[in-house]
Chimera marker file (.cmm) of the C-alpha trace (Angstrom):
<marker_set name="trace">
<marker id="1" x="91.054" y="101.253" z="110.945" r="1" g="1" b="0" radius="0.5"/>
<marker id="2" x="90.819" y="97.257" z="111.085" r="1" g="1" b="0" radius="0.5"/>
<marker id="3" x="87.839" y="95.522" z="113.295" r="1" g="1" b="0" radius="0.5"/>
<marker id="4" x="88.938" y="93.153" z="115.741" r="1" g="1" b="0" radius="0.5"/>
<marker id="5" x="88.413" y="90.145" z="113.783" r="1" g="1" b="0" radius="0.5"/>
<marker id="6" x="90.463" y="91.790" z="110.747" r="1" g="1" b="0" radius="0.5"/>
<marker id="7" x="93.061" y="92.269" z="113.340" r="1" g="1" b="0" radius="0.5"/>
<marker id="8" x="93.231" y="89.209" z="114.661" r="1" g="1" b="0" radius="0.5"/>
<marker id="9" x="93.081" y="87.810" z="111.043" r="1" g="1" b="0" radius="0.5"/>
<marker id="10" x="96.079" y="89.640" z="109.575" r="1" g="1" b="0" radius="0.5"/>
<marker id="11" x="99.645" y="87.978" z="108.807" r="1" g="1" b="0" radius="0.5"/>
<marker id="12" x="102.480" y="89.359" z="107.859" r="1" g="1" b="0" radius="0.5"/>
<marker id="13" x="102.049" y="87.573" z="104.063" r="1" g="1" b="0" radius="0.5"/>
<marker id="14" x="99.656" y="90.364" z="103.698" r="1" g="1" b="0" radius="0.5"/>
<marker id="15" x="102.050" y="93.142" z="104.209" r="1" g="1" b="0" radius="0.5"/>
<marker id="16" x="102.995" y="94.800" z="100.450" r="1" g="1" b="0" radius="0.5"/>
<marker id="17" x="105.170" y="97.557" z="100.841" r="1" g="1" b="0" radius="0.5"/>
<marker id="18" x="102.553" y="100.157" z="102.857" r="1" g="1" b="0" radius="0.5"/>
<marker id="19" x="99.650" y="97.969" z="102.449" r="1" g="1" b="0" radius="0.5"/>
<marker id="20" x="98.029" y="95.775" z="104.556" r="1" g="1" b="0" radius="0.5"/>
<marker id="21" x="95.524" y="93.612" z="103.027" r="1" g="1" b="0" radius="0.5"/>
<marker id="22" x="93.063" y="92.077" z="104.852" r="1" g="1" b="0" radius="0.5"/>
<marker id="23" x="89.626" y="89.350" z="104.712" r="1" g="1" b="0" radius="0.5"/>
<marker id="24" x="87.083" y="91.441" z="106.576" r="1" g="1" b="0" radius="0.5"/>
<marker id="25" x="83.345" y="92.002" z="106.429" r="1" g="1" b="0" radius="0.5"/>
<marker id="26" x="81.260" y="90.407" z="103.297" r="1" g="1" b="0" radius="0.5"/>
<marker id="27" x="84.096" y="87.958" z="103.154" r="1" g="1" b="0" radius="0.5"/>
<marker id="28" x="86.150" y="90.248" z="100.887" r="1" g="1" b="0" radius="0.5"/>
<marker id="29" x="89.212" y="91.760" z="100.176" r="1" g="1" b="0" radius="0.5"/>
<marker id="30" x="90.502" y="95.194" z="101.251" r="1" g="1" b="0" radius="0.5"/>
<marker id="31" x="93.638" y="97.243" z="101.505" r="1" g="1" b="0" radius="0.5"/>
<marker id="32" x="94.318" y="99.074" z="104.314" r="1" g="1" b="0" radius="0.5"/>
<marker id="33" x="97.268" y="101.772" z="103.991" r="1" g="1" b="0" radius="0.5"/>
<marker id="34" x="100.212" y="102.064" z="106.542" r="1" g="1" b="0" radius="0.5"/>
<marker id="35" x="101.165" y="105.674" z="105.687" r="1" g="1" b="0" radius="0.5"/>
<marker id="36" x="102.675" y="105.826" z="109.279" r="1" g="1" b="0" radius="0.5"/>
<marker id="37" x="106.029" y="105.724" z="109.152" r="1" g="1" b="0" radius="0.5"/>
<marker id="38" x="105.898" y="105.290" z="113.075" r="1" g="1" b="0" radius="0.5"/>
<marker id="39" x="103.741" y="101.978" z="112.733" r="1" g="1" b="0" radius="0.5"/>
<marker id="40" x="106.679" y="100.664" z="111.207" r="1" g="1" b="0" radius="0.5"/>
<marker id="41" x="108.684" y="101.275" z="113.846" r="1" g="1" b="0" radius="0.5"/>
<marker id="42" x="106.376" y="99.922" z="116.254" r="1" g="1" b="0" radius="0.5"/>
<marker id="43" x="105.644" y="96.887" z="114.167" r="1" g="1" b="0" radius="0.5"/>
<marker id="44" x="109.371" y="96.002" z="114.279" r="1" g="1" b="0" radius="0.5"/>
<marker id="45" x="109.989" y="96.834" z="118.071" r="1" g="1" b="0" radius="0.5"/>
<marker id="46" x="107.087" y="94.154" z="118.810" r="1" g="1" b="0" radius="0.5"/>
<marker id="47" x="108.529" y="91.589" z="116.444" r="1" g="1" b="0" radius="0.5"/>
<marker id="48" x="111.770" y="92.289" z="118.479" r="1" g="1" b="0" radius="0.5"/>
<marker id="49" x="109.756" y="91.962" z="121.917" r="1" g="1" b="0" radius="0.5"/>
<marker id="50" x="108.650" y="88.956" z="120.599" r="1" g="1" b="0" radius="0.5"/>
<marker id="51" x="112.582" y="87.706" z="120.650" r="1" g="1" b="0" radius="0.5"/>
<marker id="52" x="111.248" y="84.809" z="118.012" r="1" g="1" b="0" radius="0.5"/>
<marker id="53" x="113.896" y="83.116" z="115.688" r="1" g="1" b="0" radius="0.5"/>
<marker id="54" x="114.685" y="85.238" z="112.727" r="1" g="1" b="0" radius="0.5"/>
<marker id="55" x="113.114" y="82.589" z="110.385" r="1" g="1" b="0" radius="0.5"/>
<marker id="56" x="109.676" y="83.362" z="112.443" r="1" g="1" b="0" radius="0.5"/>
<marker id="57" x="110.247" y="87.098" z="112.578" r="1" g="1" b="0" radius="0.5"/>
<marker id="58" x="108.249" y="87.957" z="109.769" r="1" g="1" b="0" radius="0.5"/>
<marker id="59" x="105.978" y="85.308" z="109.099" r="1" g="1" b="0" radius="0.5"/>
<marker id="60" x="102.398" y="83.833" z="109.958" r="1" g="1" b="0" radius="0.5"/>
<marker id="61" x="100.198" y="86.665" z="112.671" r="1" g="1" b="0" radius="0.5"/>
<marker id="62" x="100.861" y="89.780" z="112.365" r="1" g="1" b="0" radius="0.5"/>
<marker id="63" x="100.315" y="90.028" z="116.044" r="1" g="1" b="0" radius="0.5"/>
<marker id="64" x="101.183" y="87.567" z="118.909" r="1" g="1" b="0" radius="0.5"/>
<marker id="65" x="100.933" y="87.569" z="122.263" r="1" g="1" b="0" radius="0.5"/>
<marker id="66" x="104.147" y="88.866" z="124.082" r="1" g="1" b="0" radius="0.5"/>
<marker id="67" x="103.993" y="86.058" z="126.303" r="1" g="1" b="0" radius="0.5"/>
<marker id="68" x="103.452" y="83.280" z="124.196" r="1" g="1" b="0" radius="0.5"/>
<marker id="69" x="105.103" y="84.584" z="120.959" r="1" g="1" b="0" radius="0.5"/>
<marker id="70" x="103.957" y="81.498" z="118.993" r="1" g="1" b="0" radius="0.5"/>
<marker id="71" x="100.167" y="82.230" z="119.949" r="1" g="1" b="0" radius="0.5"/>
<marker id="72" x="98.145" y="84.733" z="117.807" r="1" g="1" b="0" radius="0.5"/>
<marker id="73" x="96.471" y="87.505" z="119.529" r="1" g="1" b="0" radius="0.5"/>
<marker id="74" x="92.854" y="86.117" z="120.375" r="1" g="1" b="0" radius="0.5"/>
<marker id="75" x="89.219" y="88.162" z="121.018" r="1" g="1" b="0" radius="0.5"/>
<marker id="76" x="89.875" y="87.358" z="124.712" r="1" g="1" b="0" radius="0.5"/>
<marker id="77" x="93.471" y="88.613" z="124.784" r="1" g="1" b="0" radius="0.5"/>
<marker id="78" x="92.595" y="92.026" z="122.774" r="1" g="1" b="0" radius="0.5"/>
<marker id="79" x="89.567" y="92.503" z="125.643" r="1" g="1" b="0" radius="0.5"/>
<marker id="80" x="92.216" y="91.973" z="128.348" r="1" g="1" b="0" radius="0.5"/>
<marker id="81" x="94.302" y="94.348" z="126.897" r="1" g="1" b="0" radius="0.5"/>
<marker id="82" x="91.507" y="97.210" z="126.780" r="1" g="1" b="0" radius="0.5"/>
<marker id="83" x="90.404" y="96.649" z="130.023" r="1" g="1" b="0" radius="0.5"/>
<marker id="84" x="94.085" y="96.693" z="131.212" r="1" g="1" b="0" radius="0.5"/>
<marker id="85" x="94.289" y="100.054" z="129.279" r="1" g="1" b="0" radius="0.5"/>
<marker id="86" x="91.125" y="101.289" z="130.698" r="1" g="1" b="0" radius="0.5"/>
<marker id="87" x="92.085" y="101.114" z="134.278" r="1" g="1" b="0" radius="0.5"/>
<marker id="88" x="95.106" y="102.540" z="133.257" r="1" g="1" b="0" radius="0.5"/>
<marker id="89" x="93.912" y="105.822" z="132.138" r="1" g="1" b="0" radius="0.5"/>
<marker id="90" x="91.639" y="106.116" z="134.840" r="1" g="1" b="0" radius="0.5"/>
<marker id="91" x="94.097" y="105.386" z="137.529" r="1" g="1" b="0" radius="0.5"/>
<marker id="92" x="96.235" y="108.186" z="135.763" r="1" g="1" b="0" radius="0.5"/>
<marker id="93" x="93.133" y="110.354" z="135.071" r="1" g="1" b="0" radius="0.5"/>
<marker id="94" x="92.721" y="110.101" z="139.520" r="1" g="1" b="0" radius="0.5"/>
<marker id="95" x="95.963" y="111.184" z="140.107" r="1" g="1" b="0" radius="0.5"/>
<marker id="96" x="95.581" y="113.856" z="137.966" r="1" g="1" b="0" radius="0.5"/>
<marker id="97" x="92.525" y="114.886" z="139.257" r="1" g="1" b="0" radius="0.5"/>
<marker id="98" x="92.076" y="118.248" z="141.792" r="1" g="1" b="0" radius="0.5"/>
<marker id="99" x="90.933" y="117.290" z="145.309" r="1" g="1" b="0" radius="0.5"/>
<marker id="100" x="88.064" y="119.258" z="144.171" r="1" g="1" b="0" radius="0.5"/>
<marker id="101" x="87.124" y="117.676" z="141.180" r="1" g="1" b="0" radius="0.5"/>
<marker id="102" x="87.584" y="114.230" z="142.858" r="1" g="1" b="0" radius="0.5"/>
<marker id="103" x="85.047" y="115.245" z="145.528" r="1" g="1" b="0" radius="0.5"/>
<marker id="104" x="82.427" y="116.952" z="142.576" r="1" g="1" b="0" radius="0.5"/>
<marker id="105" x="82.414" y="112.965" z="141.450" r="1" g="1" b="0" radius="0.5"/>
<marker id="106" x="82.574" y="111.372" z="144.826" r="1" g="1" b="0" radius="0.5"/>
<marker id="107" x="80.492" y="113.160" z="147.194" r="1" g="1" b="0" radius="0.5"/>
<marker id="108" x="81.019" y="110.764" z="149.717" r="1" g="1" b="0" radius="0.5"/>
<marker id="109" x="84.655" y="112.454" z="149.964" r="1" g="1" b="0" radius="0.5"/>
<link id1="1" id2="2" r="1" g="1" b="0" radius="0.2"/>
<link id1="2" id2="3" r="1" g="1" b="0" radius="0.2"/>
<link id1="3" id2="4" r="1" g="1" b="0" radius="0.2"/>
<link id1="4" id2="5" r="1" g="1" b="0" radius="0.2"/>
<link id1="5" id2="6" r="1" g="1" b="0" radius="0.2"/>
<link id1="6" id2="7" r="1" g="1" b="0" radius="0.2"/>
<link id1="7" id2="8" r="1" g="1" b="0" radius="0.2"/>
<link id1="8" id2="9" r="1" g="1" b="0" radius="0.2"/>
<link id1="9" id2="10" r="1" g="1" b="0" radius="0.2"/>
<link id1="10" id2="11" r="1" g="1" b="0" radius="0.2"/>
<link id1="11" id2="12" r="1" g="1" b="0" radius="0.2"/>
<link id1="12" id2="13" r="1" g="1" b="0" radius="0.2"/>
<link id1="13" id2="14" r="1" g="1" b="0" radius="0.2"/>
<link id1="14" id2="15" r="1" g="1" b="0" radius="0.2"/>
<link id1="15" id2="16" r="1" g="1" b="0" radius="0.2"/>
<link id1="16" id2="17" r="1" g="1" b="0" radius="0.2"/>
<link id1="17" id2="18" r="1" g="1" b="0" radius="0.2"/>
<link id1="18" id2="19" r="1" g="1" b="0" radius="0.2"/>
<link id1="19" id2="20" r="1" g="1" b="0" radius="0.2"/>
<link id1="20" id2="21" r="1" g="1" b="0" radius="0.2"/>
<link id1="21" id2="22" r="1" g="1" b="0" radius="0.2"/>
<link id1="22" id2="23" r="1" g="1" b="0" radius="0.2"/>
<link id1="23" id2="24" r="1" g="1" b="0" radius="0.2"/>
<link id1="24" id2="25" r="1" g="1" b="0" radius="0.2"/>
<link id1="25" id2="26" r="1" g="1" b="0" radius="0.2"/>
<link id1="26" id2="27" r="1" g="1" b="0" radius="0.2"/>
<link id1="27" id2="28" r="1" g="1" b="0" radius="0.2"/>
<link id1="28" id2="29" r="1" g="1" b="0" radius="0.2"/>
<link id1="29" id2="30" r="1" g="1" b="0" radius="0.2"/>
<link id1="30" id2="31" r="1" g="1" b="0" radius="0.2"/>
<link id1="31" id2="32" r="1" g="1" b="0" radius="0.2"/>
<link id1="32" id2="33" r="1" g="1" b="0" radius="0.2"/>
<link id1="33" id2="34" r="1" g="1" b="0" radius="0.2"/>
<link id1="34" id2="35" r="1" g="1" b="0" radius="0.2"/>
<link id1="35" id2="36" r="1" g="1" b="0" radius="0.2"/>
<link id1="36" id2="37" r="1" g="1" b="0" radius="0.2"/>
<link id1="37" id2="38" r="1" g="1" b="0" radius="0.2"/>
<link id1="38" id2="39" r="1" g="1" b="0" radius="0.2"/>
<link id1="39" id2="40" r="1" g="1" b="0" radius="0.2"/>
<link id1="40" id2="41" r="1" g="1" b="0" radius="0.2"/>
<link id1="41" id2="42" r="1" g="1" b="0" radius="0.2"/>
<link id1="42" id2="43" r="1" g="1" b="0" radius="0.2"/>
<link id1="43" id2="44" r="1" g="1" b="0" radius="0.2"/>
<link id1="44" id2="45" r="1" g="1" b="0" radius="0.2"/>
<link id1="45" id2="46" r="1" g="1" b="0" radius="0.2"/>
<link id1="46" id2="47" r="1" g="1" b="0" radius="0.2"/>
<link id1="47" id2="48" r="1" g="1" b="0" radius="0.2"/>
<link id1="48" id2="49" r="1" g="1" b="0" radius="0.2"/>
<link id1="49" id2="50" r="1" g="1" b="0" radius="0.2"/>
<link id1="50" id2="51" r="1" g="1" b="0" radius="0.2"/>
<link id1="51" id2="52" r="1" g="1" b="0" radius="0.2"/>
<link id1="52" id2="53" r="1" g="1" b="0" radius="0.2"/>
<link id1="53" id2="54" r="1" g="1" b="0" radius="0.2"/>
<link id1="54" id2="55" r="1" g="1" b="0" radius="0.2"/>
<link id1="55" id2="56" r="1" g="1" b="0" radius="0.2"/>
<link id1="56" id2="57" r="1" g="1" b="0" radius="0.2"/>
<link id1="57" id2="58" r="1" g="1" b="0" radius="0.2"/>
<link id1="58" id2="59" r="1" g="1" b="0" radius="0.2"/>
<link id1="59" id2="60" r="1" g="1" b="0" radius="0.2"/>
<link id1="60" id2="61" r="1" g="1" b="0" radius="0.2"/>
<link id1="61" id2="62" r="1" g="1" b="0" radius="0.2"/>
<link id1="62" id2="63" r="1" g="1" b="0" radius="0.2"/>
<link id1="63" id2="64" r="1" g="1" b="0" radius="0.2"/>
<link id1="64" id2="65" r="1" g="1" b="0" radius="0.2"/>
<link id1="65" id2="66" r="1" g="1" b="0" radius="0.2"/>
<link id1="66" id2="67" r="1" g="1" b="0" radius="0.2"/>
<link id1="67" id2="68" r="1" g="1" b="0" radius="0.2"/>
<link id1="68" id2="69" r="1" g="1" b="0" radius="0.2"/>
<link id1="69" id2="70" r="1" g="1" b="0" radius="0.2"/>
<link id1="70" id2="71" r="1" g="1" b="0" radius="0.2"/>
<link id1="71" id2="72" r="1" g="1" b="0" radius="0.2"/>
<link id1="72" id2="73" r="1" g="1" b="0" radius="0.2"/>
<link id1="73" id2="74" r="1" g="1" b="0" radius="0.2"/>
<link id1="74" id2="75" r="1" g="1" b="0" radius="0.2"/>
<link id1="75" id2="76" r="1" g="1" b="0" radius="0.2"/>
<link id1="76" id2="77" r="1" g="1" b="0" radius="0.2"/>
<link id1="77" id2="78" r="1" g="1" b="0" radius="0.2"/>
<link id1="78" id2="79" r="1" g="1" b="0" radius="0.2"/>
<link id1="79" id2="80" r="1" g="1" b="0" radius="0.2"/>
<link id1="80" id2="81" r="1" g="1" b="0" radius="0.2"/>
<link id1="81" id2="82" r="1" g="1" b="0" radius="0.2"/>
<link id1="82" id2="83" r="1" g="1" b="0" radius="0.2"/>
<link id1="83" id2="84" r="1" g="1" b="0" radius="0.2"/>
<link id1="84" id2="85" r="1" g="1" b="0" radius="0.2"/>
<link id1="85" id2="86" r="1" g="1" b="0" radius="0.2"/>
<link id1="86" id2="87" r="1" g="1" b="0" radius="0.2"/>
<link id1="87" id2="88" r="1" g="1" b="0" radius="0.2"/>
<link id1="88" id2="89" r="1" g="1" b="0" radius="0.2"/>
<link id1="89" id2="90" r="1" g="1" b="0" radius="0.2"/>
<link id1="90" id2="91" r="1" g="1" b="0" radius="0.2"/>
<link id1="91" id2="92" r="1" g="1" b="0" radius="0.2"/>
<link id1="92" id2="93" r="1" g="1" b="0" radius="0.2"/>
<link id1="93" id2="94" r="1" g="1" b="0" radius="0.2"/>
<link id1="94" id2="95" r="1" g="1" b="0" radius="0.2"/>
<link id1="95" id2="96" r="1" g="1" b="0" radius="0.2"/>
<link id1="96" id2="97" r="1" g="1" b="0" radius="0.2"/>
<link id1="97" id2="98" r="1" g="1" b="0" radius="0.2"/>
<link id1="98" id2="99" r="1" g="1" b="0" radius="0.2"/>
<link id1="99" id2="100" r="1" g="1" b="0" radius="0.2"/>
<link id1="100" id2="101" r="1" g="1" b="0" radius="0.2"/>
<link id1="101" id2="102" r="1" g="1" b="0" radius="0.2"/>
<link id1="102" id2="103" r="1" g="1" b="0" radius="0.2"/>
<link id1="103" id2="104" r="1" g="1" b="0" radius="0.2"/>
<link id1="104" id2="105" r="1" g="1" b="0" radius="0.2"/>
<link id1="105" id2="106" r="1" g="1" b="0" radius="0.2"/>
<link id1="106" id2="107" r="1" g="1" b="0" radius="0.2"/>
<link id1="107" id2="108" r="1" g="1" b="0" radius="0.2"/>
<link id1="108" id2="109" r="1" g="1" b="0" radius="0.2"/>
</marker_set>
């Protein structure tokens, strides 16, 4: 697990084979595995979202923003994203929900 600021921090100069080493808390050091093998994959489907020159591909932020591929992901833009992802799950946590269950919530119903 990083924290945010670890994860905004991290470049791909501190990938080493399946290690990820970031500057976190205490200003120190640590190594945080990738035994994943499907990280990998997703880590190389974003860079190719990303559609950035090969010579940028694998260098500087580990993460960008998809819009703005030159732009490392911020606080703000990892916020938006949960709150994107929050409404998501609820909207698909409604639909899923019994007529029932949505009226045991929502009296007014």
């Amino acid at each position: 697990m990083l924290r945010e600021s670890e994860l905004i921090g991290a470049t791909w100069e501190a990938v080493d084979d399946k290690v990820l080493k970031v500057y976190g808390k205490g200003r120190k050091y640590r190594l945080v595995p990738i035994v994943d093998p499907e990280t990998w994959t997703y880590l190389n489907s974003y860079t190719n979202e990303l559609r950035l020159p090969l010579h940028q591909c694998f260098h500087g932020a580990l993460l960008c923003q998809i819009d703005h591929g030159d732009i490392p992901l911020t606080k703000h833009s990892i916020e938006h994203l949960l709150l994107s992802l929050k409404s998501h799950f609820r909207s698909i946590t409604t639909l899923a929900a019994s007529p029932e269950q949505l009226r045991q919530e929502d009296p007014s119903r």
